[in-house]
C-alpha positions as CSV (number, residue, x, y, z in Angstrom):
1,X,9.2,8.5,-15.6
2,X,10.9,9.4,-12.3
3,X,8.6,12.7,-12.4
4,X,5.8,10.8,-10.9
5,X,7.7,9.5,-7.4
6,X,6.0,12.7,-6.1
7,X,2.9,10.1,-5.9
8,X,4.8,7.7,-4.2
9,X,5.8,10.6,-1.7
10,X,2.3,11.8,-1.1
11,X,1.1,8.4,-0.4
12,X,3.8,7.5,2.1
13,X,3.1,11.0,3.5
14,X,-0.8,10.4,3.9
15,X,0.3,6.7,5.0
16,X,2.4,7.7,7.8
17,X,0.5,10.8,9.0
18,X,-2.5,8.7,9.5
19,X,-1.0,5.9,11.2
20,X,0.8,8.7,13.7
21,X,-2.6,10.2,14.2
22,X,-4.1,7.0,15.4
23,X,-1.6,5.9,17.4
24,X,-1.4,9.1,19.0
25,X,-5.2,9.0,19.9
26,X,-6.7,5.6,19.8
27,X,-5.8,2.4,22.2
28,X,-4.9,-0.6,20.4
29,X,-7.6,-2.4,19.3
30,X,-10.1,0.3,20.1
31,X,-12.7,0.9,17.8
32,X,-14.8,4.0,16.5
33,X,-17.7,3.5,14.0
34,X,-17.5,6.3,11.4
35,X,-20.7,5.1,9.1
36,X,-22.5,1.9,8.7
37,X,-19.9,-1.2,7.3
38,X,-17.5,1.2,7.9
39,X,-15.1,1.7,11.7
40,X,-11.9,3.0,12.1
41,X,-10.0,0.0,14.2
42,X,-6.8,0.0,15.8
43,X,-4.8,-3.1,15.3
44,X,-1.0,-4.0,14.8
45,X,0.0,-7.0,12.3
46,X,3.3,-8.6,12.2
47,X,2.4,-10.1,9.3
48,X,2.0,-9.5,5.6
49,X,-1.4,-9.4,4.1
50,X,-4.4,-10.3,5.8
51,X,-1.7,-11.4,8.8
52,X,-0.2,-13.8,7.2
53,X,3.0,-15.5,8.8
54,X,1.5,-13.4,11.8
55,X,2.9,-15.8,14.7
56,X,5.6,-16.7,13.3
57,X,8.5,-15.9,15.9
58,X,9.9,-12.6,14.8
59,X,12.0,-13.7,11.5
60,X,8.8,-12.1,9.1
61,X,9.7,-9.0,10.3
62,X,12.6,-8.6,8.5
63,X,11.9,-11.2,5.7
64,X,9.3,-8.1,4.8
65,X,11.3,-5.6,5.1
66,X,13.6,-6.9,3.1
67,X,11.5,-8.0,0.9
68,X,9.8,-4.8,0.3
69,X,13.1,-3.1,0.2
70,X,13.5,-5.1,-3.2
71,X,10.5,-4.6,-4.2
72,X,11.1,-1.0,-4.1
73,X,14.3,-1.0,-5.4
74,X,12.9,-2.9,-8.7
75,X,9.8,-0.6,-9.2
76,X,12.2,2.4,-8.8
77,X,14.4,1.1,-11.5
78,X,10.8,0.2,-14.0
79,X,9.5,3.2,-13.4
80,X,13.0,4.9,-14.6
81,X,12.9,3.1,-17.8
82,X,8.9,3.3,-18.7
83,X,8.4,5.7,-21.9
84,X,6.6,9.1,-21.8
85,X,3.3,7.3,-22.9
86,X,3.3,4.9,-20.6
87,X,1.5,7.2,-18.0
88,X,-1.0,4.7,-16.3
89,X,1.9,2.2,-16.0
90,X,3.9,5.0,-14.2
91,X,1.0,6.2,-12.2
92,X,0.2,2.4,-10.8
93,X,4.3,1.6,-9.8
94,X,4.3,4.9,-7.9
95,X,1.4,4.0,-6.0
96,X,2.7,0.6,-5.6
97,X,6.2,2.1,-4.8
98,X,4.6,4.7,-2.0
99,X,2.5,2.0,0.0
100,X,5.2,-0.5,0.0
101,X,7.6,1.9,1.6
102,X,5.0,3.5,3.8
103,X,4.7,-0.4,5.2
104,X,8.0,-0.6,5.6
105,X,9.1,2.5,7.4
106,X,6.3,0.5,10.1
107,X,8.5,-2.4,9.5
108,X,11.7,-1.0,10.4
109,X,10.4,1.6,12.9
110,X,7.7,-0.9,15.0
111,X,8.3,-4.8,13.8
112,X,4.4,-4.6,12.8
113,X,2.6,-2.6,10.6
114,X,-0.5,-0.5,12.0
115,X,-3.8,-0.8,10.4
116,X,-7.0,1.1,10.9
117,X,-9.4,0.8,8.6
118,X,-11.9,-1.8,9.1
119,X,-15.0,-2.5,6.7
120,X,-17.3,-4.8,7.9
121,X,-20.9,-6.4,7.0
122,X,-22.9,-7.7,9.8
123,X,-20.3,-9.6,12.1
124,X,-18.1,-10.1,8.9
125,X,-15.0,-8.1,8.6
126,X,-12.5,-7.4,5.8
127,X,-9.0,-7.9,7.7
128,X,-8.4,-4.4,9.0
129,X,-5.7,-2.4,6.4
130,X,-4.1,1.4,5.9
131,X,-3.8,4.1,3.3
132,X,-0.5,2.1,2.1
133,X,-2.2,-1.1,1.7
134,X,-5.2,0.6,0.0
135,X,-2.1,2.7,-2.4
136,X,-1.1,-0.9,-2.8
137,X,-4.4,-2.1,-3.9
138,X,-5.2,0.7,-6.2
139,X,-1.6,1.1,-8.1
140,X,-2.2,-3.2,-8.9
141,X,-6.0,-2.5,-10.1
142,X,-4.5,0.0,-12.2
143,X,-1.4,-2.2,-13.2
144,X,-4.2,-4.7,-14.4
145,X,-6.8,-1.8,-16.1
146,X,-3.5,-1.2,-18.0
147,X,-2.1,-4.9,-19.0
148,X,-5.6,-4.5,-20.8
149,X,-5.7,-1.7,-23.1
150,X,-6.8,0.9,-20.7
151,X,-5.2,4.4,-20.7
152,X,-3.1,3.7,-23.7
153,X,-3.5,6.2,-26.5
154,X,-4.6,4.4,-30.4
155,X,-1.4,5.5,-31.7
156,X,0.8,3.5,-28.9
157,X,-2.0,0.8,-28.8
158,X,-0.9,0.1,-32.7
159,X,2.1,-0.6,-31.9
160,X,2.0,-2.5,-29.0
């Protein structure tokens, strides 16, 4: 099911172009509302999600990076052996497989990875995050809609 690494492209595409357009016109932790609960917030993490390991020294970013070089490596191989029917599975690792590598081109390139979007209710905030994270999110929602029955035709769910 390699024919769907086109997602992974577009998402590491829409990652990276939006992180270059904020760098290129915001100042770091500058911050523009865009609706209500909703701002557009410049912010670099060292860290992995919701900055964790965030001061530690310099060694997470490349325990990260190579981290999410495995990871990618492993999804790569799945998503080579998944079955023509197993669409939503192939449809979530690609996502999965495009934010991880979008995060880790920042890795590599930067030592930190630049996040943007902000959500927010009252003074609360969601830690800030990017279209990768979000690709992240979405392809492990979908991993999970499918580990229950979700887009699985009856004639494969028979047999599963």
């Amino acid at each position: 099911m390699l024919k769907w690494l086109w997602l992974s492209l577009l998402a590491i595409i829409l990652d990276q172009g939006s992180k270059l357009a904020v760098d290129s016109s915001m100042r770091l932790y500058e911050s523009i509302p865009v609706m209500p609960y909703f701002n557009l917030t410049y912010v670099h993490n060292p860290g992995a999600a919701f900055s964790f390991l965030s001061e530690a020294g310099g060694w997470q970013r490349w325990f990260f990076a190579g981290l999410a070089l495995v990871i990618s490596v492993g999804i790569t191989v799945w998503l080579s052996r998944l079955k023509k029917h197993e669409t939503l599975l192939a449809v979530a690792l690609a996502l999965v497989l495009g934010g991880a590598i979008g995060n880790l081109i920042d890795r590599l390139l930067y030592g930190y990875v630049i996040d943007f979007l902000d959500v927010y209710y009252n003074s609360w905030h969601w830690p800030a995050f990017n279209i990768a994270d979000s690709a992240i999110t979405l392809g492990v929602i979908l991993m999970l809609a499918e580990s229950f029955g979700f887009g699985q035709s009856s004639r494969h769910a028979d047999y599963a």
